[in-house]
Steps between C-alpha positions, in 0.01 A plus 500: 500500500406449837280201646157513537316295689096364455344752736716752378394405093126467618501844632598677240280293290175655746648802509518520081162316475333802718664773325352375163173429673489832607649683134208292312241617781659855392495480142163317514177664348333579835305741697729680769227311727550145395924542453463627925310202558745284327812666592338450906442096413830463357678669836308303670585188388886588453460580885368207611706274270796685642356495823466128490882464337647651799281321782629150302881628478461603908340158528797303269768713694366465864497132438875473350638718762336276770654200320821694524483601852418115635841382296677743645335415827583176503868534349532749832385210722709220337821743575437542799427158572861438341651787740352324802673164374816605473461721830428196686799329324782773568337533853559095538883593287543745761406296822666176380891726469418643860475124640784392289699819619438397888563166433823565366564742796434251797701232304836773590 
């Protein structure tokens, strides 16, 4: 059995709440008239409910990934400000076994 998350178990709750909407509209004693009208309401609100689940989702998402990209932002930053550190250091390493090396030379 797979996992399935809220939005996931919502959905198919909407989607199985507008199907039976729609087969009672069917079934229902009405002129062809009055099932059009309702059949057009009922779109029309799925649409906009659906409408308005996706613009929130876009909303949710944009917002995580932002959250996401300024971690990642500042993880990039704190390397780097560890890369310059230990640049600095081998550079000093580096500089401190050339003085030592021509130290040792003019002592010979």
């Amino acid at each position: 059995m797979s996992d399935n998350t809220a939005a996931d178990r919502i959905t198919y709750l909407l989607i199985g709440a507008g199907l039976g909407a729609a087969f009672a509209l069917l079934f229902a004693p009405k002129s062809g008239r009055e099932l059009r009208d309702d059949l057009g309401d009922l779109s029309r609100k799925t649409y906009s409910k659906g409408a308005d689940g996706v613009r929130d989702a876009s909303h949710r998402i944009n917002e995580g990934a932002q959250g996401v990209a300024g971690r990642v932002t500042e993880s990039v930053h704190s390397v780097r400000e560890g890369f310059e550190k230990q640049k600095g250091n081998i550079a000093s390493a580096i500089d401190a076994g050339k003085q030592a090396y021509k130290e040792e030379r003019g002592r010979s």
